[in-house]
py3Dmol code that shows the C-alpha trace and the ligand (Angstrom):
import py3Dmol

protein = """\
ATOM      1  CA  UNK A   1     124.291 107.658  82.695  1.00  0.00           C
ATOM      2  CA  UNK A   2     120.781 109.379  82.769  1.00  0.00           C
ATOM      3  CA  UNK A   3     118.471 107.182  80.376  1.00  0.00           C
ATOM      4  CA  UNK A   4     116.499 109.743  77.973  1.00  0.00           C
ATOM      5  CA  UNK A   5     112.744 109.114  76.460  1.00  0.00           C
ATOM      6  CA  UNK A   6     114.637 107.723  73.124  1.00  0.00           C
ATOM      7  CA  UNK A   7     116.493 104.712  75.450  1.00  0.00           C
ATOM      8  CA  UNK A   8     112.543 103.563  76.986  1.00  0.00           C
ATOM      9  CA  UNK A   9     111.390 103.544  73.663  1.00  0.00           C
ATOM     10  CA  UNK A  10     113.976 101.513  72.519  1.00  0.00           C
ATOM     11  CA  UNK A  11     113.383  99.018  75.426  1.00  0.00           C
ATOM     12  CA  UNK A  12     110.123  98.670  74.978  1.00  0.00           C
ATOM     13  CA  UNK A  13     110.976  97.423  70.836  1.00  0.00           C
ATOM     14  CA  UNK A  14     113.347  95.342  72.562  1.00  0.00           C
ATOM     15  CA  UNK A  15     111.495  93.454  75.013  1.00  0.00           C
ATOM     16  CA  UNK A  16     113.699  94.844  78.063  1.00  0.00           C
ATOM     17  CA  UNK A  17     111.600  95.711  81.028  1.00  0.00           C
ATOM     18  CA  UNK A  18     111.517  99.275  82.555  1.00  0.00           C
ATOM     19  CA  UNK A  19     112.468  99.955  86.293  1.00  0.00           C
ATOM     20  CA  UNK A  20     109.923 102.265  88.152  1.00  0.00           C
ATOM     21  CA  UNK A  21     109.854 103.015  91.834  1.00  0.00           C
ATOM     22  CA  UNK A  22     108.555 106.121  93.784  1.00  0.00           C
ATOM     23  CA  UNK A  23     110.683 108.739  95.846  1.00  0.00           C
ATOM     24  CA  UNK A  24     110.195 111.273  97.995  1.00  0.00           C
ATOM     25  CA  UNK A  25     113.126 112.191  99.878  1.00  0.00           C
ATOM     26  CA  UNK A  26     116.959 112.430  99.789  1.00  0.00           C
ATOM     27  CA  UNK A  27     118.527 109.685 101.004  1.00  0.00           C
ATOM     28  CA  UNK A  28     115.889 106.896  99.500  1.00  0.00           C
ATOM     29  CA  UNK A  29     116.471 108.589  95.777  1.00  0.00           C
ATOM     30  CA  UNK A  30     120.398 108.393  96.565  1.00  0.00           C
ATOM     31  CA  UNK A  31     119.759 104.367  96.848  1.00  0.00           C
ATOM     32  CA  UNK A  32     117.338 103.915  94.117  1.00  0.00           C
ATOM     33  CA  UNK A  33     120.333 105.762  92.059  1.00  0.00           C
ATOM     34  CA  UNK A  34     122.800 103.552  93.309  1.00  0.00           C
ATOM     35  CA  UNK A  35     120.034 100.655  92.978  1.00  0.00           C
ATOM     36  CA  UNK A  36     120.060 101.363  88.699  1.00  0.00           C
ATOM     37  CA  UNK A  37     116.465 102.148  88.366  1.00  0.00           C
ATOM     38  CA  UNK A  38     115.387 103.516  84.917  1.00  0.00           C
ATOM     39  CA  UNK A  39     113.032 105.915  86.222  1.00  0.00           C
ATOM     40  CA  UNK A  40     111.674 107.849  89.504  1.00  0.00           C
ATOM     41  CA  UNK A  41     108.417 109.020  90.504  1.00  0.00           C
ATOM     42  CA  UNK A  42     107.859 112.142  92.823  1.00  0.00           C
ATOM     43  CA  UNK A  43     104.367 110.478  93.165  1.00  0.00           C
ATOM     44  CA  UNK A  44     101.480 112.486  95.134  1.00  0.00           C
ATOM     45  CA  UNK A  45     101.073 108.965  96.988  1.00  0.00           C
ATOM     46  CA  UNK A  46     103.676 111.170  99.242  1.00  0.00           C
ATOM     47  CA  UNK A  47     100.296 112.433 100.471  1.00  0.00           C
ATOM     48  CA  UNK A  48      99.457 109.285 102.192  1.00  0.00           C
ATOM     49  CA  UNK A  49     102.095 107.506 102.790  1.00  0.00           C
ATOM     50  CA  UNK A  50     104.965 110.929 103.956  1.00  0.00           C
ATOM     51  CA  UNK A  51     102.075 113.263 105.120  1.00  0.00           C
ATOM     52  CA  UNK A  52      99.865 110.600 106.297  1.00  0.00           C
ATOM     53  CA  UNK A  53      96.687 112.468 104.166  1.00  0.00           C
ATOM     54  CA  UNK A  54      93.418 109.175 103.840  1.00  0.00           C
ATOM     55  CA  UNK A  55      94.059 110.237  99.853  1.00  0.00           C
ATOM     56  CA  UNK A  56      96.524 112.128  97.169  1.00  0.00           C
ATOM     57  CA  UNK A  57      93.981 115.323  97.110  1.00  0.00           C
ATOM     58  CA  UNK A  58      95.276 117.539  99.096  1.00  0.00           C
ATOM     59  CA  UNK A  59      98.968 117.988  97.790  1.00  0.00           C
ATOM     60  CA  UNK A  60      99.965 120.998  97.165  1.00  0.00           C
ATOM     61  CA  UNK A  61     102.371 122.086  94.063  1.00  0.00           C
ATOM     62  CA  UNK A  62     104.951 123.227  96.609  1.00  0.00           C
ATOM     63  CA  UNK A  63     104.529 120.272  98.613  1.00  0.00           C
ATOM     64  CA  UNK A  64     105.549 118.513  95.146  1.00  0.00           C
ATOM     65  CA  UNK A  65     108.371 120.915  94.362  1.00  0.00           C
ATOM     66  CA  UNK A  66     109.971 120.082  97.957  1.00  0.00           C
ATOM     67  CA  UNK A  67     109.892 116.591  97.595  1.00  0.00           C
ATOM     68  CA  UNK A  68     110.928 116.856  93.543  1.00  0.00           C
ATOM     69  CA  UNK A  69     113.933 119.216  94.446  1.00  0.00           C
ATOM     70  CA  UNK A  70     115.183 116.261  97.152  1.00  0.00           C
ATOM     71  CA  UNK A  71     114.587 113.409  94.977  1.00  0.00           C
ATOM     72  CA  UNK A  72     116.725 115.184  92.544  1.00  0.00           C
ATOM     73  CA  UNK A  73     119.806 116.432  94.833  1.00  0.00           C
ATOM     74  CA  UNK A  74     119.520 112.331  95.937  1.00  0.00           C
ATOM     75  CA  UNK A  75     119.539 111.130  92.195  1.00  0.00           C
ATOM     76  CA  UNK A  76     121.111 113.425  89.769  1.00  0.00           C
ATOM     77  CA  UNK A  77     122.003 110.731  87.027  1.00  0.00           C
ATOM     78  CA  UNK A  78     118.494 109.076  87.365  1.00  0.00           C
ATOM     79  CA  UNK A  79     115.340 110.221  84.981  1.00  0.00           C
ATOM     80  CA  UNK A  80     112.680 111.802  87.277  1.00  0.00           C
ATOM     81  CA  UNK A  81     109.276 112.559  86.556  1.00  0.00           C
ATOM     82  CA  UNK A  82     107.466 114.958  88.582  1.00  0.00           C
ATOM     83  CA  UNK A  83     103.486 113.879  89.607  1.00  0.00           C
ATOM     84  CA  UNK A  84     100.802 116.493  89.131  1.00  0.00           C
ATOM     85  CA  UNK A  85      99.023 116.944  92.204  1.00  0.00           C
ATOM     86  CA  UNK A  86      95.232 117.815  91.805  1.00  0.00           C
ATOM     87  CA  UNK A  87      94.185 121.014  90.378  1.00  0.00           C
ATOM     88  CA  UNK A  88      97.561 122.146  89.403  1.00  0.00           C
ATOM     89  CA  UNK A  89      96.386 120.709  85.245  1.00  0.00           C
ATOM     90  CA  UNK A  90      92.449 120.920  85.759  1.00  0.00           C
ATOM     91  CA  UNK A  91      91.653 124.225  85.589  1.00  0.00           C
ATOM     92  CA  UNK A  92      92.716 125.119  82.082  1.00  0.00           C
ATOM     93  CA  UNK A  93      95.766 124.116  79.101  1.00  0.00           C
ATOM     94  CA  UNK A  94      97.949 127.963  80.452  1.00  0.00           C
ATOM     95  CA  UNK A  95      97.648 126.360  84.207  1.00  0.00           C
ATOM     96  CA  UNK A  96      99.177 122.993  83.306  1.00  0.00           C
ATOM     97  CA  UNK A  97     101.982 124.471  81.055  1.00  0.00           C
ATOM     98  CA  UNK A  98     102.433 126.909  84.185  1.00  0.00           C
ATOM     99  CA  UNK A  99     102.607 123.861  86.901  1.00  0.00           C
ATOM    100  CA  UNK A 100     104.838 121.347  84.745  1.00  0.00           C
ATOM    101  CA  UNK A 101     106.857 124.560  83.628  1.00  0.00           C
ATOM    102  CA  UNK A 102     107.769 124.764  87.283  1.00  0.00           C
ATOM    103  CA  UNK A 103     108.447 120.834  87.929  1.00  0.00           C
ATOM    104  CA  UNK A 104     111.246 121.639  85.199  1.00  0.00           C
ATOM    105  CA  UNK A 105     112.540 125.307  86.462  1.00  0.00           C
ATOM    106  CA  UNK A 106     112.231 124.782  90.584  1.00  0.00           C
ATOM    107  CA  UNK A 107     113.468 121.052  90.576  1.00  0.00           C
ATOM    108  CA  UNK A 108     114.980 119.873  87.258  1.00  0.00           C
ATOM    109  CA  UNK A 109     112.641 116.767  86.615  1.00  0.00           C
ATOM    110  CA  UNK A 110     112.836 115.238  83.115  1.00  0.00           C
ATOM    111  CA  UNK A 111     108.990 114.859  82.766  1.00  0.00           C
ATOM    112  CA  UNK A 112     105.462 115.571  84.487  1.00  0.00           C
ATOM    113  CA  UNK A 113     103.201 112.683  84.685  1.00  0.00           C
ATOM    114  CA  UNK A 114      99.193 113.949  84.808  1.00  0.00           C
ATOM    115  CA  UNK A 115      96.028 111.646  85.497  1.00  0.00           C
ATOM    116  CA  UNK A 116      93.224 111.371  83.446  1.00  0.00           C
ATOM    117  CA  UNK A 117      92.433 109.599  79.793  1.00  0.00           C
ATOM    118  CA  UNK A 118      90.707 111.885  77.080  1.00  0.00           C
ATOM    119  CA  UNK A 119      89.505 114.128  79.744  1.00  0.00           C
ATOM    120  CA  UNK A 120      92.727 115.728  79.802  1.00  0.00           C
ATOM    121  CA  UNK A 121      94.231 115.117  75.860  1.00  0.00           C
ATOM    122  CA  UNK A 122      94.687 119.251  75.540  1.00  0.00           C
ATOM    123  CA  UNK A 123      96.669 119.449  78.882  1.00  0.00           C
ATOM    124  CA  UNK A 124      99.143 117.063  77.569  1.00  0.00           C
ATOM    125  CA  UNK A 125      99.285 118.233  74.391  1.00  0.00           C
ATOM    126  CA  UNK A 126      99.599 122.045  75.683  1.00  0.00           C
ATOM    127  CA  UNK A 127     102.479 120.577  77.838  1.00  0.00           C
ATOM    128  CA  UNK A 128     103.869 118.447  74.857  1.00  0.00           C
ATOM    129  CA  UNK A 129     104.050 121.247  72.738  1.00  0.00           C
ATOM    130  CA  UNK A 130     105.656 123.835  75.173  1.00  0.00           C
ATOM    131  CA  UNK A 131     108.768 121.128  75.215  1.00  0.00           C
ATOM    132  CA  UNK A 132     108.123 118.989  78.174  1.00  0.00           C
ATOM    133  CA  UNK A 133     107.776 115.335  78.459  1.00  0.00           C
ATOM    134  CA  UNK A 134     104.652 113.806  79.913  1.00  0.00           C
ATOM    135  CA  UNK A 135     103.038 110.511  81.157  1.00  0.00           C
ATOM    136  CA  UNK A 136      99.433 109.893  80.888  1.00  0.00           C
ATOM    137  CA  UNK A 137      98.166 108.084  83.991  1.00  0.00           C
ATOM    138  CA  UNK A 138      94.965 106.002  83.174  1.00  0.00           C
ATOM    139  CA  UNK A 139      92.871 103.181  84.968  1.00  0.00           C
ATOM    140  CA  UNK A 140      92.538 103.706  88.486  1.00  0.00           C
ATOM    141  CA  UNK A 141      93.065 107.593  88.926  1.00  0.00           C
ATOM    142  CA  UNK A 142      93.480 108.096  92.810  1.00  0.00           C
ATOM    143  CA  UNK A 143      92.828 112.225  92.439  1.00  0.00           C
ATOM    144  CA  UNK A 144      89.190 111.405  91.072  1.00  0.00           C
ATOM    145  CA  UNK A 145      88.620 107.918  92.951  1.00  0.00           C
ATOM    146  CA  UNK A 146      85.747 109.071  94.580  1.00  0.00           C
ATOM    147  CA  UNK A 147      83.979 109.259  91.369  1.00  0.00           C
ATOM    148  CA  UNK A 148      84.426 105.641  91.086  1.00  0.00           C
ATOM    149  CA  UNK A 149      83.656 104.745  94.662  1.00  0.00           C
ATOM    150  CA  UNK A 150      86.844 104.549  95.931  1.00  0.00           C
ATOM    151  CA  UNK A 151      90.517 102.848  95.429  1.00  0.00           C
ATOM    152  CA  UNK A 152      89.261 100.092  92.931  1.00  0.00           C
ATOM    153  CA  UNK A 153      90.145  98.187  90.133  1.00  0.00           C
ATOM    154  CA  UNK A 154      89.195  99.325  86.713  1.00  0.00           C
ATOM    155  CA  UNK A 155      88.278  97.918  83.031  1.00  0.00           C
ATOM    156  CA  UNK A 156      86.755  94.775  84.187  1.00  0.00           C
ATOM    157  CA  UNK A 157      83.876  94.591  81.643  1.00  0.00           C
ATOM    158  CA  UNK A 158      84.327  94.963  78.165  1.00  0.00           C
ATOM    159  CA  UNK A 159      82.334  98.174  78.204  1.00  0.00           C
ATOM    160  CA  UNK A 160      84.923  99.410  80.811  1.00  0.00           C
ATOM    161  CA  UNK A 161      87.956  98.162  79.350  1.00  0.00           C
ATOM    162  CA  UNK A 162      87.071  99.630  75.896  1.00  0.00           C
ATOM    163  CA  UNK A 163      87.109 102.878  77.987  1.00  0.00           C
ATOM    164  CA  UNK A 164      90.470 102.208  79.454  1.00  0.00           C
ATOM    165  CA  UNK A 165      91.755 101.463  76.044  1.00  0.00           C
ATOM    166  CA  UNK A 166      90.114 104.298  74.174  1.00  0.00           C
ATOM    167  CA  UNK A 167      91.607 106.566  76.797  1.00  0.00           C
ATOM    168  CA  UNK A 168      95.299 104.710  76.444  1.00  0.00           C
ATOM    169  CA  UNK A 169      95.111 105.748  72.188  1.00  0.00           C
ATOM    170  CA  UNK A 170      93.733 109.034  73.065  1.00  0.00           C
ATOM    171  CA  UNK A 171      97.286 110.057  75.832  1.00  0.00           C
ATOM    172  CA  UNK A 172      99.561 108.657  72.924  1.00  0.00           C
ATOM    173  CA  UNK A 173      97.997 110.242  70.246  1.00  0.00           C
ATOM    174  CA  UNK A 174      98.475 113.838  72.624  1.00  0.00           C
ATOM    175  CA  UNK A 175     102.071 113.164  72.348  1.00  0.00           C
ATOM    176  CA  UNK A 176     102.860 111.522  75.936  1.00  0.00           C
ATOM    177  CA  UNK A 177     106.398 109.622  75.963  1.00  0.00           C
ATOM    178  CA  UNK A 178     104.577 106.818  78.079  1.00  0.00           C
ATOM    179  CA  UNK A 179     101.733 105.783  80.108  1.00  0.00           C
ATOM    180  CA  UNK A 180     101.150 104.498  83.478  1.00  0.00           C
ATOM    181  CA  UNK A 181      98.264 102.478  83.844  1.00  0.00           C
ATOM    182  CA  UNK A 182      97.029 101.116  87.513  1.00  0.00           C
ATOM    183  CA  UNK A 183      94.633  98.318  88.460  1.00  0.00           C
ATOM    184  CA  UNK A 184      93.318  96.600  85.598  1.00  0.00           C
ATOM    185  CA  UNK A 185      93.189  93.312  84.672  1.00  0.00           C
ATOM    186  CA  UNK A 186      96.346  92.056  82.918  1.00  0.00           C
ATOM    187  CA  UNK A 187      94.470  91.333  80.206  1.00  0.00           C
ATOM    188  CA  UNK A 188      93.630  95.125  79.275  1.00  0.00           C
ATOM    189  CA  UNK A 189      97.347  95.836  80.331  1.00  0.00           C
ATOM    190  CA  UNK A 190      98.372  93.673  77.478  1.00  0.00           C
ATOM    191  CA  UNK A 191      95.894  94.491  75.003  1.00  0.00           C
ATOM    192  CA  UNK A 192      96.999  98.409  75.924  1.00  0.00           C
ATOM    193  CA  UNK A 193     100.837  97.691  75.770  1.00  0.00           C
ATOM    194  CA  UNK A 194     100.337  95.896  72.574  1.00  0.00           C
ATOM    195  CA  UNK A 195      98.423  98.611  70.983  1.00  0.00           C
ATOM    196  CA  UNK A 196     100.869 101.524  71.796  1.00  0.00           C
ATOM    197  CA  UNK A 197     103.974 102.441  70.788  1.00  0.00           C
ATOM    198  CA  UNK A 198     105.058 104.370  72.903  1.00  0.00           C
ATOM    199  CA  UNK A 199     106.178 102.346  76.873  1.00  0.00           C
ATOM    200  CA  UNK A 200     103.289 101.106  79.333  1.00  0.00           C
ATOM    201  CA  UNK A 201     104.090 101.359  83.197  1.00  0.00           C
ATOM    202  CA  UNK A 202     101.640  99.634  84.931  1.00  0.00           C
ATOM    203  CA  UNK A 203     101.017  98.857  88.665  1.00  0.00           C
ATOM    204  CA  UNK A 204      98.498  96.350  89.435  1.00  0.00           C
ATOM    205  CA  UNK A 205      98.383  96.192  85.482  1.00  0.00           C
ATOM    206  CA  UNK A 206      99.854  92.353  85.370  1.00  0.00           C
ATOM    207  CA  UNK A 207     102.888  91.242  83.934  1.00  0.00           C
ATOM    208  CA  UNK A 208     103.037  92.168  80.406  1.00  0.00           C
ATOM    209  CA  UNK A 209     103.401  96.019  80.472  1.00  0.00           C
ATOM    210  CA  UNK A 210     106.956  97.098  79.469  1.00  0.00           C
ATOM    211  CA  UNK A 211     107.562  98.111  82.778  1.00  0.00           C
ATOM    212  CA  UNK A 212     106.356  97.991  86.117  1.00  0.00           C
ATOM    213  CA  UNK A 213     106.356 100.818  89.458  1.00  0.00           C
ATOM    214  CA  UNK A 214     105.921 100.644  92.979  1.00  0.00           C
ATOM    215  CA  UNK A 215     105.135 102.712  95.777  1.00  0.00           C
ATOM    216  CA  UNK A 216     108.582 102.426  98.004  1.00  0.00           C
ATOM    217  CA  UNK A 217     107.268 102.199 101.280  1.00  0.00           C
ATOM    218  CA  UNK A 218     104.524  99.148  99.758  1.00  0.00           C
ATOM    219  CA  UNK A 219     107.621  97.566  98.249  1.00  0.00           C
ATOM    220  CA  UNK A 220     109.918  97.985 101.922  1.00  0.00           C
ATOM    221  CA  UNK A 221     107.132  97.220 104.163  1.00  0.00           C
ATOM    222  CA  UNK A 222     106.783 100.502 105.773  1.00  0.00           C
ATOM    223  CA  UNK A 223     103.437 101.726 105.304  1.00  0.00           C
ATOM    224  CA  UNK A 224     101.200  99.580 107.598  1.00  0.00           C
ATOM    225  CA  UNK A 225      97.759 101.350 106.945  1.00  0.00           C
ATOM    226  CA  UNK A 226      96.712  99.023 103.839  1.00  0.00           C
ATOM    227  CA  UNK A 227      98.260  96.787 101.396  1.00  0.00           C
ATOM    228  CA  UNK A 228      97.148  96.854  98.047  1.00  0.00           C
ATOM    229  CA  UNK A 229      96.660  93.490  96.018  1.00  0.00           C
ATOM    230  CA  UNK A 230      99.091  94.221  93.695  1.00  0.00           C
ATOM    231  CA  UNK A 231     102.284  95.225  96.024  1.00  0.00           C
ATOM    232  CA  UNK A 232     104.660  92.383  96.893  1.00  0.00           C
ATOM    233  CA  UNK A 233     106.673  93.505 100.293  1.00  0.00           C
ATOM    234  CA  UNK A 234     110.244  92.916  99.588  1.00  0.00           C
ATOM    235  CA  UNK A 235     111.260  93.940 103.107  1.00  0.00           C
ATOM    236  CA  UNK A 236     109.674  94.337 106.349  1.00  0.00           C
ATOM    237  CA  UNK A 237     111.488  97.866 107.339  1.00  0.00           C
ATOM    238  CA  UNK A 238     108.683  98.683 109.635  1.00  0.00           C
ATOM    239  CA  UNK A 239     109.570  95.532 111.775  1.00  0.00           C
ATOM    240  CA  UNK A 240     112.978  96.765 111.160  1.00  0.00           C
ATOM    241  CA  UNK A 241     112.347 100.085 112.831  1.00  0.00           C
ATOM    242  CA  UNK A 242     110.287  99.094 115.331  1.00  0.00           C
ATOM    243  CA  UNK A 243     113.165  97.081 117.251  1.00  0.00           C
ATOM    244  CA  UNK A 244     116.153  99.406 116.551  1.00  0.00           C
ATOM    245  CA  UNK A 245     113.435 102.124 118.577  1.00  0.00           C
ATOM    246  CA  UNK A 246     112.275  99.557 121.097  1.00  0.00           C
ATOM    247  CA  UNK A 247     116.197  98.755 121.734  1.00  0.00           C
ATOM    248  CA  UNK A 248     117.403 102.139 121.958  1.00  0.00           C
ATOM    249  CA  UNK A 249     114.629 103.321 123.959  1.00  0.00           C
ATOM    250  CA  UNK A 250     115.737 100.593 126.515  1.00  0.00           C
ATOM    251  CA  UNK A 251     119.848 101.284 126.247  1.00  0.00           C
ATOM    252  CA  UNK A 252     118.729 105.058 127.402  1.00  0.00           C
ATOM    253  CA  UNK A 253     116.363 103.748 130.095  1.00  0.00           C
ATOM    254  CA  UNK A 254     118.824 101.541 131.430  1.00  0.00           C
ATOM    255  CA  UNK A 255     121.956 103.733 130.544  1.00  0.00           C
ATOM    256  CA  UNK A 256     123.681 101.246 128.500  1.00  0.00           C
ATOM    257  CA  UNK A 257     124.068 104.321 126.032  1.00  0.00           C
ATOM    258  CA  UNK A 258     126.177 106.319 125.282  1.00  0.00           C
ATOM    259  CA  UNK A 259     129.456 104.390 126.101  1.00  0.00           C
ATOM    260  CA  UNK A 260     132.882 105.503 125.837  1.00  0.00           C
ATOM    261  CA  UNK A 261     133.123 105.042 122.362  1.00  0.00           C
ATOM    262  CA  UNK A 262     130.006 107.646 121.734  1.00  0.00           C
ATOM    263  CA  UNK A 263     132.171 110.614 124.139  1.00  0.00           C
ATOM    264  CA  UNK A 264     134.134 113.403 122.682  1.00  0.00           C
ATOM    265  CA  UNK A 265     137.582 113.761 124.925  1.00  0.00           C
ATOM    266  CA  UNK A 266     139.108 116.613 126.588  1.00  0.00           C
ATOM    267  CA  UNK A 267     142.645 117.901 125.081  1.00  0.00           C
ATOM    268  CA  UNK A 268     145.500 116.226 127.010  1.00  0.00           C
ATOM    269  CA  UNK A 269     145.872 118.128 130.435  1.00  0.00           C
ATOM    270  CA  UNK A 270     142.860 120.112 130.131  1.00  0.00           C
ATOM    271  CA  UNK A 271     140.721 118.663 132.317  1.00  0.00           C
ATOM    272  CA  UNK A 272     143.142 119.162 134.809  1.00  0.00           C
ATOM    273  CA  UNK A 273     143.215 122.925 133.726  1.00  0.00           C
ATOM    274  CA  UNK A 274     139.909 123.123 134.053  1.00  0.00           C
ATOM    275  CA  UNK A 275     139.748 121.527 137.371  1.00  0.00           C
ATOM    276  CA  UNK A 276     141.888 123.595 138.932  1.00  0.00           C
ATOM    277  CA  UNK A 277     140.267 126.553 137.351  1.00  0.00           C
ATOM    278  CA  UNK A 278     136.707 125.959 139.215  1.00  0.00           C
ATOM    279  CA  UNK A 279     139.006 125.508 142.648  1.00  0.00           C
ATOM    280  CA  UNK A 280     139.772 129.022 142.049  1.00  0.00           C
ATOM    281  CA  UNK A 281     136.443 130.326 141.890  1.00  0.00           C
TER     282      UNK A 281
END
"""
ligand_1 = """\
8
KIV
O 101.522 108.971 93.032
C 101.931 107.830 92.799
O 102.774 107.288 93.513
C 101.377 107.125 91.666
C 101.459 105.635 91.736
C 100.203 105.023 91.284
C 102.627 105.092 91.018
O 100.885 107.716 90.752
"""
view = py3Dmol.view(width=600, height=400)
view.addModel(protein, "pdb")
view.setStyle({"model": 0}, {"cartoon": {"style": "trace"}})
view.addModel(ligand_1, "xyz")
view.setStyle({"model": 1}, {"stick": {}})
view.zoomTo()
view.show()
């Protein structure tokens, strides 16, 4: 059954960690379903690692829609959140309502998640109040990394961290259901999942947030451009791939496929029908 916002919040008081993982498509959100993960992210990482963009900037809200509409055909019993992609929450508290509004009318996802710590309190409260769910996203923002000089860990001096953790207060107190924090120490994920009450995500966050999410083509090992510190590979898929091509590139070349088995048959007699058919002509 599809877990609500009430069943996180009651894992968190009881100590049982929440399942994360991104999706993009179909047929990966139809395993993660059958998999039992508590939640799904539509994540704008689709921008680098589907669309094969250097960063998460230049998704598009239909780009997001698309791949929000599949996950949910692919997972219909799973809770999906649906990630802002930048610009569609900047610009002003009507625009955000407007963009999560249509995360929840165009694809049926249970909840938007947004970046940004007290910079963008009114956005989640605007999108609070108009009856949506949504997840703050603090730390390590990747749609305003270049402000910070790139993909890099945050809150690693105590003047940073108190920023990490003032922004953490600041998304619960704007009514978010939960947060996802990335790349901090696991010291400030503690201290941050300690001090809310309402579930901490993290990735690259350590290993005492209430849950934890992945990006599922780090966690297959299928995207090959970079590897993040904090990703542990539980496949290599790409290796995977890269023979099943190599070996069916080689049964064409050397016509070992198709075989019999692979061949549609003629109705009994037909051929022969046929045959005598084209003697005619
Ligand atoms: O877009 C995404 O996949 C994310 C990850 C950091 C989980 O936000």
């Amino acid at each position: 059954m599809k877990k609500t916002i009430l069943d996180f919040k009651a894992m968190k008081k009881k100590g049982e960690k929440i399942t994360y993982l991104t999706a993009y498509d179909f047929p990966i959100a139809q395993l993660c379903e059958k998999a039992g993960f508590d939640m799904l992210l539509v994540g704008d990482s689709a921008g680098m690692v589907v669309h094969g963009y250097s960063g998460t900037v230049p998704m598009t809200m239909d780009q997001m829609i698309q791949h929000a509409e599949d996950v949910r055909r692919g997972a219909p019993n799973t809770f999906i959140i649906g990630d802002m992609p930048f610009l569609s929450y900047q610009l002003s508290v009507e625009n955000a309502i407007a963009n999560a509004g249509r995360f929840y009318k165009e694809a049926g996802v249970d909840a938007i998640k947004l970046e940004g710590g007290l910079r963008v309190v009114d956005k989640v409260r605007g999108i609070v109040d108009a009856g949506m769910n949504a997840m703050g996203h603090i730390g390590l923002t990747p749609q305003s990394s270049g402000q910070v000089g790139g993909f890099k860990a945050q809150g690693r001096t105590a003047d940073t961290a108190l920023e990490v953790i003032e922004d953490a207060v600041a998304i619960e107190k704007a009514g978010a259901f939960a947060l996802l924090v990335e790349a901090v120490p696991p010291e400030v994920g503690k201290i941050i999942t300690e001090t809310l009450s309402i579930p901490v995500l993290g990735i690259g966050a350590g290993m005492y947030t209430d849950g934890q999410v992945l990006i599922v083509g780090d966690l297959l090992g299928l995207f090959e451009a970079f590897t993040p510190k904090f990703v542990k590979k539980y496949a290599n898929l790409s290796e995977v791939i890269e023979k099943a091509f190599g070996e069916y590139i080689d049964d064409v070349q050397t016509s070992k496929f198709p075989e019999e088995k692979h061949c549609y048959r003629m109705v009994e007699g037909e051929l022969d029908k046929l045959e005598g058919r084209l003697k005619e002509k």
